[in-house]
N, C-alpha and C positions, 0 to 999 in steps of 0.2 A: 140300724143302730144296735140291736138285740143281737143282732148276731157277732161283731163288733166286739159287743162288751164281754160275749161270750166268751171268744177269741183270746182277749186279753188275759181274760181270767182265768184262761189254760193256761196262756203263755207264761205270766204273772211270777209263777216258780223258777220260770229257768231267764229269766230276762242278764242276769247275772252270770251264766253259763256257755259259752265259753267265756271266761274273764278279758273284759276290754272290746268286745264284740260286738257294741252300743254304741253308736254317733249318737251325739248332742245337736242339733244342726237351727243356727239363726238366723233367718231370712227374710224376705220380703212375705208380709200376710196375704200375697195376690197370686203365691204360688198354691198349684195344686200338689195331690198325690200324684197324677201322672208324669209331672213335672221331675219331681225326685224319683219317682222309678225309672224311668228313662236315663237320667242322669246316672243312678248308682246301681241299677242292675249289672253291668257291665265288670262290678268289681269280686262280684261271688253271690252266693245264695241269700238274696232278701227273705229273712223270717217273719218279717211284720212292718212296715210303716206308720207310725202313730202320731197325726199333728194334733197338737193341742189345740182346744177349739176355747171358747166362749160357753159356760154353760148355759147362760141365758140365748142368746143369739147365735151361737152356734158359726162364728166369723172364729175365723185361724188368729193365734194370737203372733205366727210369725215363728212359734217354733216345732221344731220337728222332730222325733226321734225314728233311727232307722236300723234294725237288728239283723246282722249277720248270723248266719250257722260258725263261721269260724273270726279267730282273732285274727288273721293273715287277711282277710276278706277287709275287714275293717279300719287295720293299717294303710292297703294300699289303695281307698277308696278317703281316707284321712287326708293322706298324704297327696294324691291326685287332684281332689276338691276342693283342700281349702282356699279360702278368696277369687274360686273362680266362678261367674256367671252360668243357671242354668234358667230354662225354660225360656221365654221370649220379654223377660227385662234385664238390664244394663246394671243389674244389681248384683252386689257380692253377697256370696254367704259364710258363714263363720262354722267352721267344722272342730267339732271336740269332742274326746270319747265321751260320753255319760258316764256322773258319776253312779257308783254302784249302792243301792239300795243301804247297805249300812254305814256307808259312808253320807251318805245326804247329797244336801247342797255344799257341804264345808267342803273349802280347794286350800289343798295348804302351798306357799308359795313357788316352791319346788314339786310342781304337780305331775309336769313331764316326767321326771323320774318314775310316776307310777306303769308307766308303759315302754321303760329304756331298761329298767334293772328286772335284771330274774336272780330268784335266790333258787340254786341246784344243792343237792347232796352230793359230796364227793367221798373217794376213799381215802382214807388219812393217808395213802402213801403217796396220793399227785401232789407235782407239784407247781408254782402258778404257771411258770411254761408250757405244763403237759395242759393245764385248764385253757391257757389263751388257744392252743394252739386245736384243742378238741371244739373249743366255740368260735373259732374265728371263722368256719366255714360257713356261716350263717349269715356272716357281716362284716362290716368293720365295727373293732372295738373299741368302747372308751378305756374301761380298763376290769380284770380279772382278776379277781383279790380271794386269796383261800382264808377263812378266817383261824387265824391262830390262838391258843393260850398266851398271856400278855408273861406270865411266871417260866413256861417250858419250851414257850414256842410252839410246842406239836399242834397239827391240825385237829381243826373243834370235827371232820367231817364234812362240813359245809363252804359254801361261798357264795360269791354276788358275782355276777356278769352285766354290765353294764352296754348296752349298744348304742351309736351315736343316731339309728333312727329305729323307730317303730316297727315298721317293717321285718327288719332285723333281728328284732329282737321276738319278735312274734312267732318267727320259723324255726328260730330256737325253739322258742316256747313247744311246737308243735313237734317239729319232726326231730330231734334232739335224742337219745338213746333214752328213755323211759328208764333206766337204771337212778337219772340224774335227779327225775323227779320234780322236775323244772315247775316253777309257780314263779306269777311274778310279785316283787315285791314288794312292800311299803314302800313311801320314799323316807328318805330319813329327816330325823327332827333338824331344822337350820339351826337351832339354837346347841349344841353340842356341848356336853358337861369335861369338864377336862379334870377331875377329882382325881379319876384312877389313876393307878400307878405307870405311867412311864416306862418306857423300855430301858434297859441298862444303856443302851445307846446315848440317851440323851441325860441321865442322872443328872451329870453338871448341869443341866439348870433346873430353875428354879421356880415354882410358880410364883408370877407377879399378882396380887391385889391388888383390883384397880381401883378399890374405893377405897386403901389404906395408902395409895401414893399418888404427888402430884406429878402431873406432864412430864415426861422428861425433858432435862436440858440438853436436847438434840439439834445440831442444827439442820436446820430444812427449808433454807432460803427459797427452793424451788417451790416448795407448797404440796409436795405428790404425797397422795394416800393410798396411792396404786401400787404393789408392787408386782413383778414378776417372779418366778422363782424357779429356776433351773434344778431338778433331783434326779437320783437312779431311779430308772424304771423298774424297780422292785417297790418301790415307795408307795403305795396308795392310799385314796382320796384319806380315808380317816384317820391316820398315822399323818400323814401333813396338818391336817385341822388341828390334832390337839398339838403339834409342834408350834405350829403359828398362835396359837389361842394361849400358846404360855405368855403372849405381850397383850398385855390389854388392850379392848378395843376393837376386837378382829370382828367385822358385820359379813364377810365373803370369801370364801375360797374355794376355788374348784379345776383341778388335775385333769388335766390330758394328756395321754399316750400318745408320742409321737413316732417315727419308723415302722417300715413293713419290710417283711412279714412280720418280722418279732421288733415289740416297743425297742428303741437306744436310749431314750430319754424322756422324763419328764415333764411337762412345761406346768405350772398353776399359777392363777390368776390371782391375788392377796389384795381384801381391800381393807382397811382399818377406817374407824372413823375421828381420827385427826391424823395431821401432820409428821407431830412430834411423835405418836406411836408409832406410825409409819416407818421414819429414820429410825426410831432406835430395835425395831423389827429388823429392820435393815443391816444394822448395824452390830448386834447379838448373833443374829442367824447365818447372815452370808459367811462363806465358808466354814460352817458346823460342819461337820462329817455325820452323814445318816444316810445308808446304813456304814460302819465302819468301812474307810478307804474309800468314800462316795462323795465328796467335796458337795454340800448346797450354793448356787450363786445365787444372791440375791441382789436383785437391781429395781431402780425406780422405773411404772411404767408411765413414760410422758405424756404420751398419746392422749390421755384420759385427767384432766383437773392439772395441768403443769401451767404453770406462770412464769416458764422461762422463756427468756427469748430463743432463738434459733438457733444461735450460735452456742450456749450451753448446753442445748439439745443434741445438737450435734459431739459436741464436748463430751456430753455423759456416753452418749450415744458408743462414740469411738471406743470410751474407757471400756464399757463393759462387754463389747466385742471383743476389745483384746482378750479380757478376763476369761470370755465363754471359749475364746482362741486356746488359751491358754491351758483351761480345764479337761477342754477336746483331748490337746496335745496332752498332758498328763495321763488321759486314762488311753492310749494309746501307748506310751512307754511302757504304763503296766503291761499293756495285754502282751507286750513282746519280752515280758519278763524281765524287766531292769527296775530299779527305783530310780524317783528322779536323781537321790542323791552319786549314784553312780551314774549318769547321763551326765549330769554335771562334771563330775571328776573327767569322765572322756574328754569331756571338749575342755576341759582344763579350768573352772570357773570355780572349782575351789579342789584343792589336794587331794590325791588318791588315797593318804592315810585317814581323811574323812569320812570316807564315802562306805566304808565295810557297815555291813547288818551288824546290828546289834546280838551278836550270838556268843555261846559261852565257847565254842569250839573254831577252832580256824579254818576258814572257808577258802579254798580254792577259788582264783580270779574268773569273776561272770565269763559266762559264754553264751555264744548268741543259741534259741531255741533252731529243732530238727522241724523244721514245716513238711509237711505233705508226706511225713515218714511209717512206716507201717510198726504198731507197739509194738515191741518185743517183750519188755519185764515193765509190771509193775510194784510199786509198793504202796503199803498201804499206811498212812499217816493217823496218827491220835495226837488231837492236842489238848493241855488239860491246861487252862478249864475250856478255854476258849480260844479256834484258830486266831493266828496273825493276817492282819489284811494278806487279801490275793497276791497283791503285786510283790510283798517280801514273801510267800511262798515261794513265787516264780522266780526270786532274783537269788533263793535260798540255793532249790533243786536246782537250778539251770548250770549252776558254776559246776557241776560233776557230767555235763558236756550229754550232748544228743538227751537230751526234753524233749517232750513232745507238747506237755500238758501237764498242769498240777490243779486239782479243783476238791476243793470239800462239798460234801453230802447237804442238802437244802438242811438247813434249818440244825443241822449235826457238826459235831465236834472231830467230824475223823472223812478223810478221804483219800484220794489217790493220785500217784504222779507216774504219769505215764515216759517210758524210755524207748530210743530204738537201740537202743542197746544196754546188752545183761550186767555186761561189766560196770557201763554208767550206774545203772541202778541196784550193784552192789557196793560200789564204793559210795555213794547215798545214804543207803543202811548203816554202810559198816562204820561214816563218819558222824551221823547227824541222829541214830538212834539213843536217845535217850539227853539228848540238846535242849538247849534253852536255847528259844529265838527271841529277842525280845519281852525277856523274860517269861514266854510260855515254854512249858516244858511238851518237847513231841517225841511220840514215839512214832520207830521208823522200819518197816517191818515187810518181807515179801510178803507182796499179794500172793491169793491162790489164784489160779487161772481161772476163766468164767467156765460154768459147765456146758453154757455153748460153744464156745470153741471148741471146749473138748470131744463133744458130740460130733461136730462138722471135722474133726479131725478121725474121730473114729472114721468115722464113714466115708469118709478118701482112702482110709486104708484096707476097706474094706472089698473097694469095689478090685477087680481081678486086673 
């Protein structure tokens, strides 16, 4: 027993080191130690097994703690163990990391997160694609969000990586480029303040008081307090929370990244606690635009507290398929350069004198983009204060024929429109420098070549 304590009392400093590298483990008091070594050696280097006994009597009270050298050791000895039967009874056991010495016994309700999220350091100039795309080799991801200035936008530096298991997110933690500086994080408070300021995106609206208004008169015959909610996968978890948290009432929300390799979409779960907050959530938000040119759908989810019969299930069911039908097809037209309003005019569904952009100068008739073409000229675009959605970029450049690509710079006012041909992308300049689209004013201006090109160009001419 002296030696034991001794033992402990070494250990005692680093029982917290590597973070998360401590099972909690609740079992049957008829298990021994050899029992649980047997069972978890297997998953990496055991530092120490310590059951809690009985001071007096010295009889196990049933729990156990069991210390790895690493966090990856511990995840996948979490993950393999828990609810499963060891030693020679027909008993389950309950596996959970221990909490860390200055945290206590306190578990706040969203406790998984303390072992899903890593906060990294990054350089101001990634951006969240280059982040998903450096930690996606570790896992799959929930979602990779850089944290921005709410006034400028620019990156604070930093981010959250989110991983949908332990595991996952452990081998980040571990083998991860040490520039990133990888810890993992708090989880965050459920109860979220939504005081601060808003992004220009959403200004029109408006915070609700909920203790200065009653219920709304909503109607919500169905009863649902579930909502779904369809966004761009640029959107993350805490920009949706205070979006939804402007209706009162909001007890749940939480965002999942759907498609691979790179998110398409989306999906979060919205719970409210009534009815009528619900529908008029509903009813405010679905089809908001965030970020600019990114349609939110929002729809009731039935599955969960619905008192409709079958047949309205199905009813809603269909509507809001068409809707997500719908929205698919819409960001599809962008991506091929048209707006709806001129897809309309094609198929004839309202007048080609409708259908022009809103610009100060006269555009030549859309043309369809150059797929699979090699750049030849670029330019480079300034709009002040703030670009026009993507898709009237695309529908802008595309009418001066052979586009390839038009996209601004993350989080910046100025970007580039790529041609496979010089003339297209002179007569671009030579019309649309110095234009109002929608009433932003752009400038339209030759790119310089990249200096890699002009390197790998040297050096073709180089050789003999």
């Amino acid at each position: 027993m002296t030696d034991r304590s001794d033992r402990r009392s070494s250990l005692s400093s680093n029982l917290d080191e590597p973070p998360n590298s401590r099972l909690f483990i609740i079992g049957s008091k008829l298990l021994c130690e050899d029992d649980f070594r047997k069972a978890f050696e297997e998953f990496g280097n055991i530092e120490e097994i310590w059951m809690v006994r009985d001071r007096q009597t010295g009889e196990s009270k049933g729990v156990t703690y069991i210390k790895y050298s690493k966090t990856s050791e511990a995840a996948r000895a979490l993950e393999a163990m828990n609810g499963k039967c060891i030693g020679k009874l027909n008993r389950s056991i309950r596996v959970m990391i221990a909490a860390s010495r200055d945290q206590g016994s306190k578990r706040d309700s969203n406790e998984e997160e303390r072992t899903l999220r890593l906060f990294v350091v990054v350089p101001k100039s990634m951006t969240d694609s280059e982040l998903y795309d450096t930690f996606k080799e570790f896992g799959e991801i929930d979602y990779a969000t850089i944290m921005r200035d709410k006034e400028s936008r620019e990156s604070k530096g930093f981010a959250y990586v989110k991983y949908f298991k332990f595991s996952h997110a452990a081998a980040a933690f571990e083998t991860c480029d040490k520039k990133y500086k990888a810890v993992f994080a708090e989880p965050r408070k459920p109860n979220m303040k939504t005081d601060e300021k808003f992004s220009n995106s959403w200004s029109s609206l408006n915070k609700i008081n909920s203790s200065a208004l009653p219920l709304p008169t909503v109607s919500n015959p169905v009863g649902y307090t579930k909502l779904i909610a369809i966004v761009s996968p640029q959107v993350n978890q805490d920009q949706l929370w205070k979006l939804f948290d402007i209706v009162p009432g909001l007890d749940y929300c939480h965002l999942r990244l759907e498609g691979r390799p790179k998110p398409n979409k989306g999906v979060a779960s919205v719970v409210y606690n009534s009815a009528q907050w619900a529908a008029y959530a509903k009813e405010k938000l679905h089809g908001f635009e965030y970020p600019p040119g990114n349609r939110i759908i929002v729809k009731p989810d039935h599955e969960e507290g619905s008192r409709s019969t079958s047949s309205e299930r199905q009813k809603h069911s269909d509507i809001f398929q068409i809707a997500e039908t719908i929205a698919q097809a819409s960001n599809l037209i962008q991506a091929a350069g048209l707006s709806p309003d001129v897809l309309q005019a094609r198929l004839g569904l309202i007048p080609a004198k409708d259908s022009g952009i809103n610009c100060s100068v006269k555009l030549p008739e859309p043309q369809p983009l150059a797929p699979n073409e090699e750049t030849v000229s670029r330019c480079f675009i300034v709009c002040t204060p703030n670009p026009p959605p993507p898709s009237v970029l695309k529908d802008v450049f595309s009418r001066f024929g052979n586009l390839i690509d038009v996209y601004m710079l993350n989080n910046r006012n100025c970007g580039f429109a790529k041609y496979a041909s010089t003339e297209s992308a002179e007569n671009a300049i030579k019309t649309l420098h110095g234009a109002e689209v929608c009433g932003i004013r752009i400038k339209v201006l030759k790119a310089e070549e990249k200096q890699e090109h002009n390197r790998k160009r040297q050096r073709v001419e180089e050789k003999p």
